[in-house]
The first five atom37 places (N, CA, C, CB, O) and aatype in JSON, in Angstrom:
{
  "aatype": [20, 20, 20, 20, 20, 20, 20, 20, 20, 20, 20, 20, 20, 20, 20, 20, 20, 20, 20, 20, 20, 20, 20, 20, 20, 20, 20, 20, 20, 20, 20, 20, 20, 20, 20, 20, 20, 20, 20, 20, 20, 20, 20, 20, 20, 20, 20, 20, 20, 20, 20, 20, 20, 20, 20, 20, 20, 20, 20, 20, 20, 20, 20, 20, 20, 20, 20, 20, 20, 20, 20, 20, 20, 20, 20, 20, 20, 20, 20, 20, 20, 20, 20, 20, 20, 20, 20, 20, 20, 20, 20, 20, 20, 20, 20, 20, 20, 20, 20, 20, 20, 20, 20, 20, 20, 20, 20, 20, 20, 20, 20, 20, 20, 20, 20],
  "atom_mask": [
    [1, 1, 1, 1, 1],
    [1, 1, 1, 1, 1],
    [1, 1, 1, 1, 1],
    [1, 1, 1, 1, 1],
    [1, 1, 1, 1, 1],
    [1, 1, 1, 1, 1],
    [1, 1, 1, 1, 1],
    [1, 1, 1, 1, 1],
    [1, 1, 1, 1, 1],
    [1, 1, 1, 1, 1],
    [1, 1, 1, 1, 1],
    [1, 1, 1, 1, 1],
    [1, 1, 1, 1, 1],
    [1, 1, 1, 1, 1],
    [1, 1, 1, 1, 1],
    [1, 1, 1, 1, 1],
    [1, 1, 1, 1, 1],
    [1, 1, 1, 1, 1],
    [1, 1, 1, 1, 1],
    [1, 1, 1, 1, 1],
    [1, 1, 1, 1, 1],
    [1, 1, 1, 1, 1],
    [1, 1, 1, 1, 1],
    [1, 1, 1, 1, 1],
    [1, 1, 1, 1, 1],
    [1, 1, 1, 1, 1],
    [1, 1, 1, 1, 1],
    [1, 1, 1, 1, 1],
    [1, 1, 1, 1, 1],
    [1, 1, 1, 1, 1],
    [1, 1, 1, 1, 1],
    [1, 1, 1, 1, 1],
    [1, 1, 1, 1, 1],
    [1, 1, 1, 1, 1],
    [1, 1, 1, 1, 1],
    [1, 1, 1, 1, 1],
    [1, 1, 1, 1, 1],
    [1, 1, 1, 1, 1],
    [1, 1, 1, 1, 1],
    [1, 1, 1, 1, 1],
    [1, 1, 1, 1, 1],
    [1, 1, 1, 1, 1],
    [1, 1, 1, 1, 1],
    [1, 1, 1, 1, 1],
    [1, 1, 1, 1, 1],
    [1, 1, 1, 1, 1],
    [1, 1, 1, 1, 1],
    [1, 1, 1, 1, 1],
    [1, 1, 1, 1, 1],
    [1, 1, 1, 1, 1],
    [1, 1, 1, 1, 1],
    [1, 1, 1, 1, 1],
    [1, 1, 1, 1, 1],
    [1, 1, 1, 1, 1],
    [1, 1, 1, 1, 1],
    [1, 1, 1, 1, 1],
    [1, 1, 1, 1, 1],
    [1, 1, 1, 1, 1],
    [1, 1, 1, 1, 1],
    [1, 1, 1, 1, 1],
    [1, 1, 1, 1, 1],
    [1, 1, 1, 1, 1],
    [1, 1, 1, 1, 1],
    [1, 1, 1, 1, 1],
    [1, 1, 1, 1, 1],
    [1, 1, 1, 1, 1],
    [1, 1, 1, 1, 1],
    [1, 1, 1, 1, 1],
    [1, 1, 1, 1, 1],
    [1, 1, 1, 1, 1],
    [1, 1, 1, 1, 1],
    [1, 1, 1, 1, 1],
    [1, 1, 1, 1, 1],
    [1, 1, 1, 1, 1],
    [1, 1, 1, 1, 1],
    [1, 1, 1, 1, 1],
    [1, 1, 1, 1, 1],
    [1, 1, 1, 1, 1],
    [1, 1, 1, 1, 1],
    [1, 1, 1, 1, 1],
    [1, 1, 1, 1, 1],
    [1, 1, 1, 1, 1],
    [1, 1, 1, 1, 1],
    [1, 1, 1, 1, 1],
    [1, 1, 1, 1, 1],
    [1, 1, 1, 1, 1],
    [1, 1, 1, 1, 1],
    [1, 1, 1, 1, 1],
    [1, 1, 1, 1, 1],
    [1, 1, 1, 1, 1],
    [1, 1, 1, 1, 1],
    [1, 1, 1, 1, 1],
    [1, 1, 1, 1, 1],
    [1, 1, 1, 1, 1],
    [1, 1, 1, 1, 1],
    [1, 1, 1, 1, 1],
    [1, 1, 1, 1, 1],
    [1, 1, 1, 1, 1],
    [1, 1, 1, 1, 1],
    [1, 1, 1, 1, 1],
    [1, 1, 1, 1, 1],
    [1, 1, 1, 1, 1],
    [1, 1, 1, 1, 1],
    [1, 1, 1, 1, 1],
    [1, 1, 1, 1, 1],
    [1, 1, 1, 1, 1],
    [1, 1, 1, 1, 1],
    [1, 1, 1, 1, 1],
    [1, 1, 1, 1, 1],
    [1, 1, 1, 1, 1],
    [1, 1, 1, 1, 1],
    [1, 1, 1, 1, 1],
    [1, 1, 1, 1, 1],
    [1, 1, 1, 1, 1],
    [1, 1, 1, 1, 1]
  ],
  "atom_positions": [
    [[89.7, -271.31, 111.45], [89.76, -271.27, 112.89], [89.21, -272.56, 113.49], [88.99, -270.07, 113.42], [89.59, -273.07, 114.54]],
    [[88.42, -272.93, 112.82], [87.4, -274.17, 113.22], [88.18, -275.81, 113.22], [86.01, -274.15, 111.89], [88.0, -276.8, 113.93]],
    [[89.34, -275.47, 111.77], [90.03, -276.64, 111.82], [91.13, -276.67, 112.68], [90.41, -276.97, 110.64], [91.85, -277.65, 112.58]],
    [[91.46, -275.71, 113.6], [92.83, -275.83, 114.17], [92.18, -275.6, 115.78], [94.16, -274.52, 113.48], [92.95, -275.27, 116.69]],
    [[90.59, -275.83, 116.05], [90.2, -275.82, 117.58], [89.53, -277.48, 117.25], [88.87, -274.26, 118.25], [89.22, -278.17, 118.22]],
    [[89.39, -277.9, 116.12], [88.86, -279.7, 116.02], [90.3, -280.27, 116.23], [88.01, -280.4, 114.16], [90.59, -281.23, 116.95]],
    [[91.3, -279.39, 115.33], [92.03, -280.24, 115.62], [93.53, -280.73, 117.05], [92.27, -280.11, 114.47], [94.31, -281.66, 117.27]],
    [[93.16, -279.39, 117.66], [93.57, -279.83, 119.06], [92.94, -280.44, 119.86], [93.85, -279.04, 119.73], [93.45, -281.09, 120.76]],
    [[91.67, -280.32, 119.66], [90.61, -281.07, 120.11], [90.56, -282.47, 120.23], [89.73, -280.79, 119.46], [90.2, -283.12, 121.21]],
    [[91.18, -283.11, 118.46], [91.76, -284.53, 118.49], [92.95, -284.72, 119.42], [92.22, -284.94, 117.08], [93.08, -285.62, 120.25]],
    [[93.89, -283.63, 119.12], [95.14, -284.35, 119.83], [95.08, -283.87, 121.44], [96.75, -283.83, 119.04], [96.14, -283.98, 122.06]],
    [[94.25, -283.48, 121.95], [93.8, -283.62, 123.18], [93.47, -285.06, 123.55], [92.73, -282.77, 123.33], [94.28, -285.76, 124.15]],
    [[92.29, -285.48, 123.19], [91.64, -286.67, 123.52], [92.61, -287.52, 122.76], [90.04, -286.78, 123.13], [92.82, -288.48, 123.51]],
    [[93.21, -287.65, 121.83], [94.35, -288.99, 121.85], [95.26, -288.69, 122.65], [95.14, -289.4, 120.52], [95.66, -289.82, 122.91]],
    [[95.83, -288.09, 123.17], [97.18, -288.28, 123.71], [96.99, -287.56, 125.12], [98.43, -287.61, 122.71], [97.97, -287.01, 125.61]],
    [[96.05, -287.55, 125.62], [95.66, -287.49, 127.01], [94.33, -288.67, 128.16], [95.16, -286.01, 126.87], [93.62, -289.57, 127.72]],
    [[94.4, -288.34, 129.14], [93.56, -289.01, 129.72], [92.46, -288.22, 129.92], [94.02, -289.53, 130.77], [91.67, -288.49, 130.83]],
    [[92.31, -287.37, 129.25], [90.85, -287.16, 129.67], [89.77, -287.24, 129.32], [90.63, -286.43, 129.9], [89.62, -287.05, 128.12]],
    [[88.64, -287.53, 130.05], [87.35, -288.47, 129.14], [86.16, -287.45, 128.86], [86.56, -289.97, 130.19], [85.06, -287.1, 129.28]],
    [[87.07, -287.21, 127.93], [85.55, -285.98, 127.59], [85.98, -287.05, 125.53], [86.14, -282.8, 127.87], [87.09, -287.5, 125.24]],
    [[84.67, -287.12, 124.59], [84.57, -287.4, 123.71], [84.73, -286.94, 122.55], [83.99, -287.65, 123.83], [83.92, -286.01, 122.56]],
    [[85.37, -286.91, 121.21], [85.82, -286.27, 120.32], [84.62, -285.37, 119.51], [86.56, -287.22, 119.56], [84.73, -284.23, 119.06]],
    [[83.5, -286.23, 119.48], [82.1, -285.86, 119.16], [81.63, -284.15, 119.79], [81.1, -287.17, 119.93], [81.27, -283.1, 119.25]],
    [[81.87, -284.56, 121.13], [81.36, -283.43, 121.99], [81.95, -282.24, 121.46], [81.69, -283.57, 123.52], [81.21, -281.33, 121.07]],
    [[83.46, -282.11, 121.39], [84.02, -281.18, 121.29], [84.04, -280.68, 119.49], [85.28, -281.5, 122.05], [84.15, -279.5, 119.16]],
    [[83.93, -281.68, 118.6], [83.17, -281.04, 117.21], [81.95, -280.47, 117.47], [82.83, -282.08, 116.07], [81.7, -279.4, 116.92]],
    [[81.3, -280.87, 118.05], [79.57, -280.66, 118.14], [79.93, -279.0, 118.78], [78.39, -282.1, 119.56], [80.28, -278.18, 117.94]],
    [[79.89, -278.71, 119.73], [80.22, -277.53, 120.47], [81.33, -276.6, 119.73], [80.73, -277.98, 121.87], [81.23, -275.4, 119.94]],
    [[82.37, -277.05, 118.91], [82.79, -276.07, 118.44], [82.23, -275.63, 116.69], [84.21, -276.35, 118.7], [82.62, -274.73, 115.94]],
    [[81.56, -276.31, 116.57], [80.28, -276.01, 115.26], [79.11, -275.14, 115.89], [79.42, -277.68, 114.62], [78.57, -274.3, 115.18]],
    [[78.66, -275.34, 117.37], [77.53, -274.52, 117.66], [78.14, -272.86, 117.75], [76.8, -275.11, 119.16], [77.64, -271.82, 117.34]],
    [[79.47, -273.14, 118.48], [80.13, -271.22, 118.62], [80.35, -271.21, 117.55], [81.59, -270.57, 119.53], [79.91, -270.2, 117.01]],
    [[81.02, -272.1, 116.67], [81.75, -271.06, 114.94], [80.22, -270.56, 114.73], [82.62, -272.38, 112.95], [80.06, -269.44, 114.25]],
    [[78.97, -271.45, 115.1], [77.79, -270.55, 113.79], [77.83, -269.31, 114.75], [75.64, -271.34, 113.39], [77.97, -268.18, 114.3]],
    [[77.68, -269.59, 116.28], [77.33, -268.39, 116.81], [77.95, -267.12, 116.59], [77.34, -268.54, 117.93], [77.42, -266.08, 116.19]],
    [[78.93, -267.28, 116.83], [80.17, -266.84, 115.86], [80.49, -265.63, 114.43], [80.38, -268.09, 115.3], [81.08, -264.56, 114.31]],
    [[79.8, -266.45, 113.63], [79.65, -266.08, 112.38], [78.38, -265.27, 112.7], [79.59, -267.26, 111.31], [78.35, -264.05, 112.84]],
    [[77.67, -265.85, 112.75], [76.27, -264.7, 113.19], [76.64, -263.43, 113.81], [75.19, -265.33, 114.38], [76.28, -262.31, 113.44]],
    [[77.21, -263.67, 114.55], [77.71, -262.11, 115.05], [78.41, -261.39, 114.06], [78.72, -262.12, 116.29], [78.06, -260.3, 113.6]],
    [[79.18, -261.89, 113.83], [79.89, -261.14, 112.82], [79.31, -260.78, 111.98], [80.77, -261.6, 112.31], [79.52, -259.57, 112.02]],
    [[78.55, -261.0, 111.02], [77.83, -260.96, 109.93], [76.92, -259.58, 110.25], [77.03, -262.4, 109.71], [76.93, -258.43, 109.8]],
    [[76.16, -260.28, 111.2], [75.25, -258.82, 111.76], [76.08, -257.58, 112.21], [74.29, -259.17, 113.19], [75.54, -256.49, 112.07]],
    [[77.35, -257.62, 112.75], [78.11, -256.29, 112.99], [78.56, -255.6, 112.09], [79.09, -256.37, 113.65], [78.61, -254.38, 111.94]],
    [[79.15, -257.04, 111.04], [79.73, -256.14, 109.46], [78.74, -255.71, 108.63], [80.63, -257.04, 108.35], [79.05, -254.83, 107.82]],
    [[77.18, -256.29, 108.63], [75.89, -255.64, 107.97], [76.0, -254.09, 108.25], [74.42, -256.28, 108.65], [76.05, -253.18, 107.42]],
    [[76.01, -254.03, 109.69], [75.61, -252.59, 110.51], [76.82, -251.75, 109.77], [75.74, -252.63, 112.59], [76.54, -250.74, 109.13]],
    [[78.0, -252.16, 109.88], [79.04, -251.16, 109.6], [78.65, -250.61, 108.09], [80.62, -251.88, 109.69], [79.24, -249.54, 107.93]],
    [[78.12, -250.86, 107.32], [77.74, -250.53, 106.33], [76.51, -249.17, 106.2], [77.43, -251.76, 105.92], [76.44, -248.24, 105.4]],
    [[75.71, -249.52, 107.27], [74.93, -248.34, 107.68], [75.41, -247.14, 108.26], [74.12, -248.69, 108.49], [76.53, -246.97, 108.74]],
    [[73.92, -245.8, 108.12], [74.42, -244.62, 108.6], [74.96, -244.74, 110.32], [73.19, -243.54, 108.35], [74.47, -245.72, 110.88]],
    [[75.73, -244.02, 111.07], [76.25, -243.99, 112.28], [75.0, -244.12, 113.74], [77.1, -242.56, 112.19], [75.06, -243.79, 114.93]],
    [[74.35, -244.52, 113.21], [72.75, -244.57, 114.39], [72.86, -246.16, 114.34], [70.7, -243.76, 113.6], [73.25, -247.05, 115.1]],
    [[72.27, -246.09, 112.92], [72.35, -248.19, 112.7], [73.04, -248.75, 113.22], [72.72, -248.96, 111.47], [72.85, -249.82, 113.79]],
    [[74.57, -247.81, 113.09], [75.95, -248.73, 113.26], [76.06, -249.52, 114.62], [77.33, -247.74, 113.19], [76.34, -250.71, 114.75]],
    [[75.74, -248.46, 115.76], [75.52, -248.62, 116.69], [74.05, -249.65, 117.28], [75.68, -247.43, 116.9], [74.28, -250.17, 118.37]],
    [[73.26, -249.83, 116.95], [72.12, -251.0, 116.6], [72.72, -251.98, 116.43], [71.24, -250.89, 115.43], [72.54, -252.79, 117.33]],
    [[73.54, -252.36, 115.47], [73.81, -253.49, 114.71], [74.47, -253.81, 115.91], [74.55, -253.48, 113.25], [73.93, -254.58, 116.7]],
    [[75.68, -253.26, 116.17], [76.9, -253.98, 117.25], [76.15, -254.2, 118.73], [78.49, -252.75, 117.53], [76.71, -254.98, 119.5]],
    [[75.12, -253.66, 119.1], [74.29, -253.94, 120.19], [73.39, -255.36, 119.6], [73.3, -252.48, 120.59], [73.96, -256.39, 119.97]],
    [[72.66, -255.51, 119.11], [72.11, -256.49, 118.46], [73.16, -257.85, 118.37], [71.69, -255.88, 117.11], [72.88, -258.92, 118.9]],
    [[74.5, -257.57, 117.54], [75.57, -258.6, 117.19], [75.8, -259.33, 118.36], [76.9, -258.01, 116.67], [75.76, -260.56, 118.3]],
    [[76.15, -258.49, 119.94], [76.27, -258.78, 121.09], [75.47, -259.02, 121.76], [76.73, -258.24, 121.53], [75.94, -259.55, 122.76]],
    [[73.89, -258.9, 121.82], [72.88, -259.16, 122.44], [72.67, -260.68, 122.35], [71.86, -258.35, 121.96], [72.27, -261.35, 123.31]],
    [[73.03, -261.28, 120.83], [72.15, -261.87, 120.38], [72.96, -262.8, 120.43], [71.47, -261.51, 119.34], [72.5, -263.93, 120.28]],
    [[74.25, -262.65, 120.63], [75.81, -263.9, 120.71], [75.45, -263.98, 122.38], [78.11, -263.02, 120.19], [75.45, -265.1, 122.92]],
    [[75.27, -263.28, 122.85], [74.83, -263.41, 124.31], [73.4, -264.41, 124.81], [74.54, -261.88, 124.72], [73.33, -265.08, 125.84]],
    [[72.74, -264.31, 124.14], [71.08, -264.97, 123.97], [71.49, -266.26, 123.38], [69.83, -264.04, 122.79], [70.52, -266.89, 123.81]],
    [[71.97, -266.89, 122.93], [72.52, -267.39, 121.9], [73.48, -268.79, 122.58], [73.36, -266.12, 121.11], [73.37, -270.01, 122.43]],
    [[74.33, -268.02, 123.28], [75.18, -268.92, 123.87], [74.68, -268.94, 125.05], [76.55, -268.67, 123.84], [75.39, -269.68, 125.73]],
    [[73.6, -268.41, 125.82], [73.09, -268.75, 127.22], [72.31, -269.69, 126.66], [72.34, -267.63, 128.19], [72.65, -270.77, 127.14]],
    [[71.29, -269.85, 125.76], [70.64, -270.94, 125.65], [71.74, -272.36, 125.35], [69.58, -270.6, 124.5], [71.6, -273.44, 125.93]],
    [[72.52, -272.15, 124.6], [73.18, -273.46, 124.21], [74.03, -273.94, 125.75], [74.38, -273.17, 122.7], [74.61, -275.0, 125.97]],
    [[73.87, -272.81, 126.61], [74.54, -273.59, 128.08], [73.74, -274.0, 128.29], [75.11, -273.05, 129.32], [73.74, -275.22, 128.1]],
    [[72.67, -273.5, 128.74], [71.28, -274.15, 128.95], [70.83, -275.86, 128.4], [70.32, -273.09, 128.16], [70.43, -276.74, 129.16]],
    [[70.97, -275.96, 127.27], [70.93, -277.19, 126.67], [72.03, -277.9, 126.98], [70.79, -277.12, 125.35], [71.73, -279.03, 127.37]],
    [[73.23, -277.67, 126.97], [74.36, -278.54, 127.11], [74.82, -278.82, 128.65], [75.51, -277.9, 126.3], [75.62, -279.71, 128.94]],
    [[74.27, -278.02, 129.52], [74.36, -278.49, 130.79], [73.03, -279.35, 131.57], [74.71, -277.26, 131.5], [73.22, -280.09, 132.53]],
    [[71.71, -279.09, 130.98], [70.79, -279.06, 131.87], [70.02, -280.14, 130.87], [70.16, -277.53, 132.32], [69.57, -281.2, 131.3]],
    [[69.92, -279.77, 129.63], [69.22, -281.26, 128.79], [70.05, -282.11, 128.67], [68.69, -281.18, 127.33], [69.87, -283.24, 129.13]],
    [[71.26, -281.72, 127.92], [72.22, -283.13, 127.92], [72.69, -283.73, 129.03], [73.44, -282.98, 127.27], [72.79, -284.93, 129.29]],
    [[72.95, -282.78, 129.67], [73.56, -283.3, 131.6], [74.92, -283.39, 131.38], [73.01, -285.15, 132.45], [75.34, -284.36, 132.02]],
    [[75.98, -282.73, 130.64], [77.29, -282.86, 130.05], [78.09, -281.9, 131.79], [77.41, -281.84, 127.97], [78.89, -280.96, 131.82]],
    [[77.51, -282.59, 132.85], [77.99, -281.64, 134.12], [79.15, -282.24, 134.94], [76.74, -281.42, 135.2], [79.31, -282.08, 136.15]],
    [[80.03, -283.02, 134.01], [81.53, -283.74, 134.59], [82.17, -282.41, 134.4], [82.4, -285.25, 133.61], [81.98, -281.59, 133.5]],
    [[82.93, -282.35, 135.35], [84.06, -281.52, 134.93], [85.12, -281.37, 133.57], [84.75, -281.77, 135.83], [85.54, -280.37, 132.99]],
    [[85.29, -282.45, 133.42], [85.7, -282.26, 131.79], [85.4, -282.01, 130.47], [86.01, -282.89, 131.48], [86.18, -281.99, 129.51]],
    [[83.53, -281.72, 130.51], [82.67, -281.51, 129.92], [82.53, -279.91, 130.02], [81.7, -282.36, 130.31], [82.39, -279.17, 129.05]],
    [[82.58, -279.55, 131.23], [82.2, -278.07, 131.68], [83.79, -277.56, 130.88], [81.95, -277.74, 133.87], [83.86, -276.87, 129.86]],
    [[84.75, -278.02, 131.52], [85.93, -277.23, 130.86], [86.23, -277.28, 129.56], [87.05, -277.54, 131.36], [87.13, -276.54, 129.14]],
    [[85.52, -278.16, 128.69], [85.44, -277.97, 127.32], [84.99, -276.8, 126.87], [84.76, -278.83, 126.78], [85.57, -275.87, 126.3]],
    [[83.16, -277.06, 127.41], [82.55, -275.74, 127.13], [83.21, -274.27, 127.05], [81.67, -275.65, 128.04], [83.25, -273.49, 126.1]],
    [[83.74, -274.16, 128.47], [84.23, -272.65, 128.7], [85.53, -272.52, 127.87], [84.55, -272.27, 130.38], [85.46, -271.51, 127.17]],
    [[86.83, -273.28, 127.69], [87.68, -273.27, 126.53], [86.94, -272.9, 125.23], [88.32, -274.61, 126.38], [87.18, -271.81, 124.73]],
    [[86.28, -273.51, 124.81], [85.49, -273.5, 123.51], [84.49, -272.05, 123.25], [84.49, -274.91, 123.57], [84.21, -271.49, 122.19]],
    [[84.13, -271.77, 124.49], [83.09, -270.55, 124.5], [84.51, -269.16, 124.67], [81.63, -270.72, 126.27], [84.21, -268.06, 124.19]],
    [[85.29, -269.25, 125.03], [86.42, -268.29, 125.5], [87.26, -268.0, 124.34], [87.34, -268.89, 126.66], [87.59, -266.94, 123.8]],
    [[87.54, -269.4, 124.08], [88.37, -269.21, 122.26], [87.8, -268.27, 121.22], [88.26, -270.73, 121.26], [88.28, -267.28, 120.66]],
    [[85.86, -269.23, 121.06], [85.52, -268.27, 119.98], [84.96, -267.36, 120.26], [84.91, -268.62, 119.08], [84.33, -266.92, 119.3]],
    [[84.82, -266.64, 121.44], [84.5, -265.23, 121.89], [85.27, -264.31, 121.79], [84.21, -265.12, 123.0], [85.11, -263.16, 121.41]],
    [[86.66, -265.16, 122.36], [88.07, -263.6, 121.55], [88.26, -263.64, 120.49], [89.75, -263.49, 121.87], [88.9, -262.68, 120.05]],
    [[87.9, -264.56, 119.65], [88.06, -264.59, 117.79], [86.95, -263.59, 117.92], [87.67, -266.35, 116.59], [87.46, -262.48, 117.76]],
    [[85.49, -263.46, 118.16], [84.71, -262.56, 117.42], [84.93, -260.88, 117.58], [83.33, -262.93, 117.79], [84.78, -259.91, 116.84]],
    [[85.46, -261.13, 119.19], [85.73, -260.07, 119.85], [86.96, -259.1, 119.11], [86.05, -260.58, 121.23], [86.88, -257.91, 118.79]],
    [[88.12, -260.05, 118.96], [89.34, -259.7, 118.28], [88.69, -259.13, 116.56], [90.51, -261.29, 118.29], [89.36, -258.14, 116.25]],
    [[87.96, -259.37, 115.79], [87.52, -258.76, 114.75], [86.75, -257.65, 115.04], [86.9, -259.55, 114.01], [87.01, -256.69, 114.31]],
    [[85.6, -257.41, 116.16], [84.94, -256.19, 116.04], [85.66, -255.49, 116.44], [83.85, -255.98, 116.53], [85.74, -254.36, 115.95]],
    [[86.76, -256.02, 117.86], [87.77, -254.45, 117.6], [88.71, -253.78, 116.31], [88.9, -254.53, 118.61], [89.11, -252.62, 116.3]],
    [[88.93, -254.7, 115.36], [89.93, -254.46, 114.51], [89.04, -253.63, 113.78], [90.68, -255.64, 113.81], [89.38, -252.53, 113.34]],
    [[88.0, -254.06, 113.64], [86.56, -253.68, 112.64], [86.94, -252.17, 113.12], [84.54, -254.47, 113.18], [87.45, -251.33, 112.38]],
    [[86.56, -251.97, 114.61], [86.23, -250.57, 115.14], [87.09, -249.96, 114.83], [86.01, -250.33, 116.43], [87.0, -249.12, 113.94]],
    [[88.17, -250.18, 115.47], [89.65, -249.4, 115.05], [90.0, -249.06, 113.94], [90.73, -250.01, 115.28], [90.37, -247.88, 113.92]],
    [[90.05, -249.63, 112.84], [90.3, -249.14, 111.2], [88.8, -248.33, 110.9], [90.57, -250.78, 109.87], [88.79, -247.67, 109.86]],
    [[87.98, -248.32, 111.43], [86.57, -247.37, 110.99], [87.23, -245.99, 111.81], [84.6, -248.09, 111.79], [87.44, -245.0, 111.12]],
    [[87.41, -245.96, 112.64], [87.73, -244.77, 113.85], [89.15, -244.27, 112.92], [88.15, -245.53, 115.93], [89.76, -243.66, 113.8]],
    [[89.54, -244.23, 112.35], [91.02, -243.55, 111.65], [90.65, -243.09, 110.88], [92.19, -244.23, 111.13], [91.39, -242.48, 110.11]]
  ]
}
């Protein structure tokens, strides 16, 4: 997933005008894949547990992808100062992409458990 959001990412910034940096957009889409993966990891842990846990885990998975990516806005808007508009619309592309990737697995997750 990671190589096919770097790599529009390249052919964005070559073959457009817009000045956002190739760096930025690896850097940021390495911080959601971990965030990412972390979630996941902790939801598919839980699914393994009795039906109390299960429910823990997927609160936790989402709490913590939530905690998680508010701080990294936090840093990427307010320490780095990345507050051009073409910077911001990276972010939210990048935060939107790999939020329906994690999202799109815990439902599939849920749905084949529920049958």
């Amino acid at each position: 997933m990671n190589i096919v959001i770097d790599g529009t990412g390249f052919l964005l910034v070559t073959y457009s005008e817009i000045p956002v940096s190739f760096r930025s957009i690896l850097f940021l889409s390495f911080l959601f894949s971990i965030i990412a993966v972390i979630t996941i990891i902790i939801f598919l842990r839980g699914q393994k547990k009795d039906p109390e846990s299960q429910t823990l885990h997927s609160f936790v998975a989402i709490g913590l992808k939530f905690l998680l990516e508010m701080f990294l806005a936090l840093v990427w808007f307010i320490v780095a100062k990345k507050t051009s508009l073409p910077s911001v619309l990276i972010f939210f592309v990048l935060y939107l992409t790999l939020t329906l990737f994690s999202v799109s697995i815990i439902l599939k997750t849920l749905k084949s458990r529920s049958l």
